[in-house]
C-alpha positions as CSV (number, residue, x, y, z in Angstrom):
1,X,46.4,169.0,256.9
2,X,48.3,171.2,259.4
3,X,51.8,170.6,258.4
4,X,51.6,171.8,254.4
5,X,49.1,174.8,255.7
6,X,51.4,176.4,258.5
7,X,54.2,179.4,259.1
8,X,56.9,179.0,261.3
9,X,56.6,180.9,264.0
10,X,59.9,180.4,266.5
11,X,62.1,176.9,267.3
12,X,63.3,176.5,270.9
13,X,66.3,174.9,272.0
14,X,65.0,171.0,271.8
15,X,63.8,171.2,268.3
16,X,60.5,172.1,269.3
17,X,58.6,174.1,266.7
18,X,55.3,176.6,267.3
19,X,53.3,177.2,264.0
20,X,50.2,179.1,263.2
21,X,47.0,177.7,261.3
22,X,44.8,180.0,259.0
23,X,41.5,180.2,260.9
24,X,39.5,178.2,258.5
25,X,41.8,175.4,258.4
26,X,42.4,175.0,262.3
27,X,38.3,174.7,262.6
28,X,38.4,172.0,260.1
29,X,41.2,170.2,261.1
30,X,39.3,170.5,264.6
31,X,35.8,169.6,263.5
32,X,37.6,166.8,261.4
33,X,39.2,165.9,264.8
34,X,35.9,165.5,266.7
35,X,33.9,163.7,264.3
36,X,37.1,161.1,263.3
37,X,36.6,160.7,267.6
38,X,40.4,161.7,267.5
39,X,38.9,164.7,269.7
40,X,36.8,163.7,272.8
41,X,37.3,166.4,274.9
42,X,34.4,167.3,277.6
43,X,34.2,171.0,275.5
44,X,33.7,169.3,272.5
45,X,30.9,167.7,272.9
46,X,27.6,168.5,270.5
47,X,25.8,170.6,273.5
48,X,29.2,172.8,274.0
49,X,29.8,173.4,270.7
50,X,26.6,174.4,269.7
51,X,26.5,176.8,272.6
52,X,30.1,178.4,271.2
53,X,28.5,178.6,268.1
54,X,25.2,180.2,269.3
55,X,25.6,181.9,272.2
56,X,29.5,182.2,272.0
57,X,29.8,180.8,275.4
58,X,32.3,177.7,276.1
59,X,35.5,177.3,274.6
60,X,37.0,176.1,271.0
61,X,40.6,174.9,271.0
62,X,43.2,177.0,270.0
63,X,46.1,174.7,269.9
64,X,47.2,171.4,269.5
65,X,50.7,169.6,270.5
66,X,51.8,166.6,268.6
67,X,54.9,164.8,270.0
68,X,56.1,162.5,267.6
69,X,57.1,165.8,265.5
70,X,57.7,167.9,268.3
71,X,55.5,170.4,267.0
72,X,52.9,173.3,268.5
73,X,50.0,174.4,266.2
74,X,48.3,176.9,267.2
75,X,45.3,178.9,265.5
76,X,46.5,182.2,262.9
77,X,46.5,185.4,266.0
78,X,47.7,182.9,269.0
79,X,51.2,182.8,268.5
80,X,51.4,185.1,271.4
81,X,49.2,183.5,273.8
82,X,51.6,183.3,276.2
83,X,49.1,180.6,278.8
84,X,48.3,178.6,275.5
85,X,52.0,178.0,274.4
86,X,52.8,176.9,277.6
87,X,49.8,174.6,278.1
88,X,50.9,173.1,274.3
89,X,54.5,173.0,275.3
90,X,53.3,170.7,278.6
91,X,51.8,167.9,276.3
92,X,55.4,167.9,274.1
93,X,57.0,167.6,277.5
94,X,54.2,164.4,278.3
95,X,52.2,166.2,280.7
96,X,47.9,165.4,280.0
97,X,45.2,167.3,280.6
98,X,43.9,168.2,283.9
99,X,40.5,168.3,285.4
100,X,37.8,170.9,284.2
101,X,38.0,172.1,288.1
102,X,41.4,172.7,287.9
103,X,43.4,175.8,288.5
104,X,46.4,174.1,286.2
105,X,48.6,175.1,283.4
106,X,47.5,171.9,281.9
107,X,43.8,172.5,282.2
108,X,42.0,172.9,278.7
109,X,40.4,176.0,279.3
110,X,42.7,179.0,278.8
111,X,40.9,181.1,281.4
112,X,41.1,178.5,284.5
113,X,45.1,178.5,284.0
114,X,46.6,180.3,287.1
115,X,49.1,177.9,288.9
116,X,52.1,176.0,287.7
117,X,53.4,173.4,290.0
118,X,55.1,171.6,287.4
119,X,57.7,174.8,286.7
120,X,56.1,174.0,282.7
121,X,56.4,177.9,282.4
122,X,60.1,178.1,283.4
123,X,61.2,175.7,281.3
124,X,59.2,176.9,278.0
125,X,61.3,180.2,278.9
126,X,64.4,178.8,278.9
127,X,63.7,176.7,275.5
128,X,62.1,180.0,273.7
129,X,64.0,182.5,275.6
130,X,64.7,185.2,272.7
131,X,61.1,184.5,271.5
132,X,59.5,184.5,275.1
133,X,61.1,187.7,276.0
134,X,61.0,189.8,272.9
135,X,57.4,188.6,271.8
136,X,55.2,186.8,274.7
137,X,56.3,189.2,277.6
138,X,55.3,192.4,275.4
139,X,52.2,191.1,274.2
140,X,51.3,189.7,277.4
141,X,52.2,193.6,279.5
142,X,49.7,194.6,276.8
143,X,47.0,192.3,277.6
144,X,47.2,193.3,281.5
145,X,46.8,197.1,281.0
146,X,43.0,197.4,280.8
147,X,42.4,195.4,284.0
148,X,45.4,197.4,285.7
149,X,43.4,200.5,284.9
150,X,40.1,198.6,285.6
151,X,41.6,198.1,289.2
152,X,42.8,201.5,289.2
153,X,39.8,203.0,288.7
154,X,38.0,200.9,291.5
155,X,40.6,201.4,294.5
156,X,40.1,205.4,293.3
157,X,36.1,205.4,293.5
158,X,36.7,203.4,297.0
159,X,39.0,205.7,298.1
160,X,37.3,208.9,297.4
């Protein structure tokens, strides 16, 4: 379902490949996932998805690493998630999940990624260089300006 849907997005140096997924066809190939029981993930269950649906609150993947081709999928608009690539890029190099509590590159949930002890992020740079630092460092410098500013703003009203 993914292969014959996807674009090309970038190849690194080790024949690894990231593609993106029209929306509608990443939540199907998800939901297809989950109810196979190819997808048991804690954030899948029934009560967290209905609360993403509902309330959205909780987290729906956004990417998906399959070894045996050596291929990233990631959902149509994430190509230049810069914490999910390199989560996706530690399962192609055999690195798991870690747990929920964890502050890990290889924890599911995007926003709990801060630390890297495994140097994952080093390496996806050197295999993706040109696409790493004329795409994701960018797009990344983008994303951190409205909390710079935020901050700004803050240490000003404390200061004055």
């Amino acid at each position: 379902m993914l292969e014959e849907n996807s674009t090309l997005v970038t190849q690194g140096l080790d024949g690894t490949k990231i593609k993106t997924v029209p929306t509608e066809i990443w939540k199907k190939f998800i939901l297809d996932a989950k109810q196979q029981g190819t997808a048991n993930e804690w954030y899948l269950n029934d009560s967290m998805m209905w609360m993403k649906e509902h309330l959205n609150v909780g987290y729906f993947p956004q990417g998906v690493a399959i070894s045996q081709s050596k291929t990233i999928y990631v959902v149509k608009g994430a190509e230049k998630d810069e914490s999910l690539l390199i989560h996706e890029y530690g399962h192609i190099l055999g690195y798991g999940h870690t747990a929920p509590a964890s502050s890990d590159i290889m924890n599911p949930v995007d926003s709990l990624r801060v630390t890297d002890h495994r140097g994952i992020s080093s390496r996806f740079e050197s295999n993706f260089g040109e696409y790493y630092h004329k795409v994701l460092v960018p797009s990344e410098r983008k994303r951190a300006i409205p909390g710079l500013v935020a901050a700004g703003l803050v240490l000003y009203g404390w200061l004055s």
